[in-house]
C-alpha positions as CSV (number, residue, x, y, z in Angstrom):
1,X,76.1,171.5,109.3
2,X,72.7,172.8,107.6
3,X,71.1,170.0,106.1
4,X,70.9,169.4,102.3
5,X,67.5,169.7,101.7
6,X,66.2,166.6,98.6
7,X,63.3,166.7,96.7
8,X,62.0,163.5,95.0
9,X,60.4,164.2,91.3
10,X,57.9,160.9,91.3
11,X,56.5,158.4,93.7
12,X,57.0,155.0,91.9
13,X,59.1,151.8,93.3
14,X,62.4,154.2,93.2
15,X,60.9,157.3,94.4
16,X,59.2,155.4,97.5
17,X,62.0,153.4,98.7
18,X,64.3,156.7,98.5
19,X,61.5,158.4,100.3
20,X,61.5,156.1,103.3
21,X,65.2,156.2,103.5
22,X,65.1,160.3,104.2
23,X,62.1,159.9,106.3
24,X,63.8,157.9,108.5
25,X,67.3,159.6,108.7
26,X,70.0,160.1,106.4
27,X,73.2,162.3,107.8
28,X,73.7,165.6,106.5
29,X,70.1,165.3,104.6
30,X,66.7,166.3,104.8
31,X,63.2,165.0,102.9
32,X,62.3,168.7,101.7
33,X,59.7,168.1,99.3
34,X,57.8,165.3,96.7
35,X,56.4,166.3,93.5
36,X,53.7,163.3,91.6
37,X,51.9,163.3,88.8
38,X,48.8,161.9,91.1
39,X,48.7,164.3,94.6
40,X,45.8,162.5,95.7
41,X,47.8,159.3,95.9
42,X,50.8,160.7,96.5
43,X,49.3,162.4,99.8
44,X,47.5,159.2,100.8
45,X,50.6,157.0,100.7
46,X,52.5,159.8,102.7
47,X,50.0,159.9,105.5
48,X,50.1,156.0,105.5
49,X,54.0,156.2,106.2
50,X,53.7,158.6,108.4
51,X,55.6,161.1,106.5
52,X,55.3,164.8,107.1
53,X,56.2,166.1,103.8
54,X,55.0,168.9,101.5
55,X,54.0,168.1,98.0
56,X,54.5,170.6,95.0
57,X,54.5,171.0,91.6
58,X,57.9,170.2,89.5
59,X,58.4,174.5,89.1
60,X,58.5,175.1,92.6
61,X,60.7,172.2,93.5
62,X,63.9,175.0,93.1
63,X,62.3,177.1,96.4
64,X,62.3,173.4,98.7
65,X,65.4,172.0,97.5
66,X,69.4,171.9,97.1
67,X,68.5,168.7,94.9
68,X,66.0,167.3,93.1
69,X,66.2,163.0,92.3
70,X,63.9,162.4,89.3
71,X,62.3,159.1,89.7
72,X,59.8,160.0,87.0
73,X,59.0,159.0,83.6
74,X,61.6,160.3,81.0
75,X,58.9,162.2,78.9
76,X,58.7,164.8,82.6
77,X,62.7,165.1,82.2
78,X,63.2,168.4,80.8
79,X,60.3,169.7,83.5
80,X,61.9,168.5,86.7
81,X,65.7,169.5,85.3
82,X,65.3,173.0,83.4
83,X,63.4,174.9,86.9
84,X,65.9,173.3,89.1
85,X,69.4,173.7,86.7
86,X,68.0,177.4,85.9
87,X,67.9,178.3,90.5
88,X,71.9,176.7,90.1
89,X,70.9,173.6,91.6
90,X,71.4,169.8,91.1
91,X,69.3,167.5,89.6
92,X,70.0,163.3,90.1
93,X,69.0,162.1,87.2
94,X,67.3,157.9,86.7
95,X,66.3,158.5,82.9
96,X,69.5,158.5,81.6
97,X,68.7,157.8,78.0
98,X,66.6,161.1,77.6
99,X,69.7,163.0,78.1
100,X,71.0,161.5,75.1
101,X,68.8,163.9,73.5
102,X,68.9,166.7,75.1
103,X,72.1,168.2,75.7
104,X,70.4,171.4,75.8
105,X,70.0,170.1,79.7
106,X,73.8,169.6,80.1
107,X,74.6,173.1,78.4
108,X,71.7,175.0,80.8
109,X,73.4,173.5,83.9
110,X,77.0,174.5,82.5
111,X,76.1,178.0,81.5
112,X,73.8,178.5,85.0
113,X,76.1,176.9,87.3
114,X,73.7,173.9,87.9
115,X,74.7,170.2,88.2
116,X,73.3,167.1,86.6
117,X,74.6,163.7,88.7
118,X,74.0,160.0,87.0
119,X,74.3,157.9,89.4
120,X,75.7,154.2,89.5
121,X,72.3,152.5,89.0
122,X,71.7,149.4,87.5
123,X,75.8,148.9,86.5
124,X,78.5,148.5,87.4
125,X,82.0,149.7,86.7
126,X,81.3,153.3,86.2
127,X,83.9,154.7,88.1
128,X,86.8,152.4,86.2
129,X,85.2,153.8,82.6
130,X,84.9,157.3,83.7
131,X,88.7,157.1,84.7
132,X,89.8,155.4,81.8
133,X,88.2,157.9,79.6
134,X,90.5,160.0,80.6
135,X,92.6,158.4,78.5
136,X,92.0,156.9,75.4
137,X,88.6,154.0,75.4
138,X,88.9,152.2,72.0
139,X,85.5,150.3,72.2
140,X,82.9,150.3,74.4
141,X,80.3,146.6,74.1
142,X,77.6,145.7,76.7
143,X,75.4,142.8,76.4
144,X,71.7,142.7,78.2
145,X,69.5,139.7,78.6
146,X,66.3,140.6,80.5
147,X,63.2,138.3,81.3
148,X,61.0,138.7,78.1
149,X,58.6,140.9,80.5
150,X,61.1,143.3,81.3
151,X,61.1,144.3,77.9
152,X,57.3,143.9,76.5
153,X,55.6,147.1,75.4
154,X,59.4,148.7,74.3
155,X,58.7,151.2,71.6
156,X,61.3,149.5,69.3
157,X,59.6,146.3,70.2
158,X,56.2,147.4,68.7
159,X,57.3,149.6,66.0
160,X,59.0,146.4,64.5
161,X,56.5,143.8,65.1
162,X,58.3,141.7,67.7
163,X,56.6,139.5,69.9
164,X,58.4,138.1,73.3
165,X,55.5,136.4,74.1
166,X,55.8,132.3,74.8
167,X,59.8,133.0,74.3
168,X,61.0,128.9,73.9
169,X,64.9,130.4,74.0
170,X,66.5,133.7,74.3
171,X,65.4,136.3,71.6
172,X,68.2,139.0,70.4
173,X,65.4,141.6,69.9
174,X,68.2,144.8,69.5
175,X,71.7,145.2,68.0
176,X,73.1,149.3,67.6
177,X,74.3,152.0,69.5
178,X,73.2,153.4,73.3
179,X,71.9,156.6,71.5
180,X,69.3,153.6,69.1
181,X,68.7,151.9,72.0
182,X,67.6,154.8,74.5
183,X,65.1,156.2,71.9
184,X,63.6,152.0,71.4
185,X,64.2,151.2,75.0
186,X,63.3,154.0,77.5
187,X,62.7,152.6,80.3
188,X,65.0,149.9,79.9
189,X,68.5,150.5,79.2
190,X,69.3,154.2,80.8
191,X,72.1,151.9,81.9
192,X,74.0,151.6,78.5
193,X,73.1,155.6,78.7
194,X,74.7,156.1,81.6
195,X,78.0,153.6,79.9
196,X,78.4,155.9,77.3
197,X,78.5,159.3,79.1
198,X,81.2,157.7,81.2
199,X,82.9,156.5,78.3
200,X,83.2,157.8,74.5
201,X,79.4,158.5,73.8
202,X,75.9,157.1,72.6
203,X,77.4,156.9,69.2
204,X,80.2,154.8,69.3
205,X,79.0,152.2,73.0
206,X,76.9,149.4,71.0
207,X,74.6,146.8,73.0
208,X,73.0,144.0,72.3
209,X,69.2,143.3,74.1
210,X,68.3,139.4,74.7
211,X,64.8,138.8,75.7
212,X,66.0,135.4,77.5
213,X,63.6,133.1,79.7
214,X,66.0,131.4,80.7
215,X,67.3,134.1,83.0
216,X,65.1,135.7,86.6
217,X,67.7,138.5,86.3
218,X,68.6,141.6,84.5
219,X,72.1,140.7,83.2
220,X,74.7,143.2,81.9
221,X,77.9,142.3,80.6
222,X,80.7,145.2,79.4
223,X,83.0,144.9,77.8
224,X,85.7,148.0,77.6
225,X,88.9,148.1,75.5
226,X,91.9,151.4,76.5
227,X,94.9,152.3,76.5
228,X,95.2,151.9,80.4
229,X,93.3,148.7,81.2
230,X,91.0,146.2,79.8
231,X,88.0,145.8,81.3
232,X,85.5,142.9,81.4
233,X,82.7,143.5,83.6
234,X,79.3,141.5,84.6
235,X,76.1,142.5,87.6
236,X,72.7,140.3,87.6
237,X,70.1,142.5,89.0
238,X,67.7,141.4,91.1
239,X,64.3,142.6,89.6
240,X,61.9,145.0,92.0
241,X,58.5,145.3,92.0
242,X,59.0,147.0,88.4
243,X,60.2,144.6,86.4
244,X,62.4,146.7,84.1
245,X,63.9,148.1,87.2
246,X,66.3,146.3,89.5
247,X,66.9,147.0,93.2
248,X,69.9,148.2,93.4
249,X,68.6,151.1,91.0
250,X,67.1,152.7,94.6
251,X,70.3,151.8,96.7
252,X,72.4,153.1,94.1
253,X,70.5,156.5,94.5
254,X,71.2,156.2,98.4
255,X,74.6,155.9,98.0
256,X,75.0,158.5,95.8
257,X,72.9,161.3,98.1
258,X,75.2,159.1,101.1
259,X,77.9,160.9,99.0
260,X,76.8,164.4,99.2
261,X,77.8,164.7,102.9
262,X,79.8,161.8,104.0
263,X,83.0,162.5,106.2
264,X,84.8,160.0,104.0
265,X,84.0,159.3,100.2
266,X,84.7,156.1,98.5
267,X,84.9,155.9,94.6
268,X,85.4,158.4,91.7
């Protein structure tokens, strides 16, 4: 079987961990290629793993790689996904949210043959929303409560004034839809994102965001109401070194690119 080559768009706590994985074997799958905003850094951490691996910039990632994972900040979405969707390739993609507004990425990859995967991430439950959307979801609800410096420096956070500094008790800092909270939360909530494009959409999957001190994890509850089952679902992530990102995030990605060649396949 030829390898499937894999590219990795970013070198933060996500890129690195799925980095080390490929490096040191995955079946069916090969490290191609890394693309980071910093080379010079990029190439020194490489050397220090012991990694043999060519870095390039996000345009040539379609002549390295079958798939790209974006690990990267969701303002360099559009950059890693247009060159790769355009060459009929696949793109994993972490920011979630900034697909919400731009579906211009989902209609390139239809109309080019390309393919966009969200993977699991941060949530759970994915696979038993995605299948009852295939019949009729009436409501969509999650609930998130995050250590108050999981969510400091959120755009929504700084554009209204609120402060979850010196929290004494949990903070309800957000009420609206996925689409209001991936545009005040970026880099902390592509998993509502993800919720609503396995369900009924940004504009009708609300959340609620709790800056809570009481809490070391980031909580999500969902809550999902269908014709074929009601669902009721809860995951406490364990934080990484990123505190708006949890651990699984990376092992979610693993699974996923598991996926791609794996004699057997488990899940939706």
């Amino acid at each position: 079987m030829v390898p499937m080559r894999i590219g990795i768009a970013g070198l933060g706590i996500i890129g690195r961990t799925v980095v080390r994985a490929l490096a040191d074997g995955m079946p069916g799958l090969e490290l191609a290629c890394v693309a980071a905003r910093d080379q010079g850094k990029a190439r020194a951490w490489l050397e220090q793993q012991s990694i043999p691996c060519p870095i390039v910039k996000l345009e040539a990632m379609p002549s390295h790689a079958d798939l790209v994972v974006e690990c990267a900040p969701a303002s360099v979405l559009e950059d890693i996904c247009r060159p790769m969707l355009s060459a009929r390739k696949r793109v994993m993609v972490l920011s979630a949210g900034a697909l919400l507004s731009r579906p211009e990425l989902i209609d390139l990859a239809k109309s080019k043959g390309g393919q966009i995967i969200v993977p699991t991430g941060a949530l759970i439950g994915l696979d038993a929303v995605t299948a009852a959307a295939q019949g009729t979801i009436h409501s969509v609800r999650m609930v998130t409560r995050k250590p108050p410096r999981g969510l400091a420096g959120a755009p929504y956070l700084v554009e209204h004034g609120i402060s979850v500094d010196h929290l004494a008790e949990p903070l309800r800092v957000f009420a609206g839809t996925a689409r209001e909270a991936a545009i005040g939360f970026p880099a902390n909530v592509n998993v509502v994102a993800a919720l609503a494009l396995a369900g009924i959409g940004p504009d009708r999957t609300t959340i609620e965001i709790w800056a809570d001190p009481s809490v070391q994890r980031n909580c999500h509850t969902i809550e999902v109401d269908s014709d074929s089952a009601k669902l009721s679902m809860s995951i406490e992530n364990v934080p990484s070194e990123n505190p708006r990102t949890g651990r699984i995030t990376a092992l979610s990605v693993l699974a996923a690119l598991a996926k791609m060649r794996s004699p057997l396949r488990v899940g939706t």
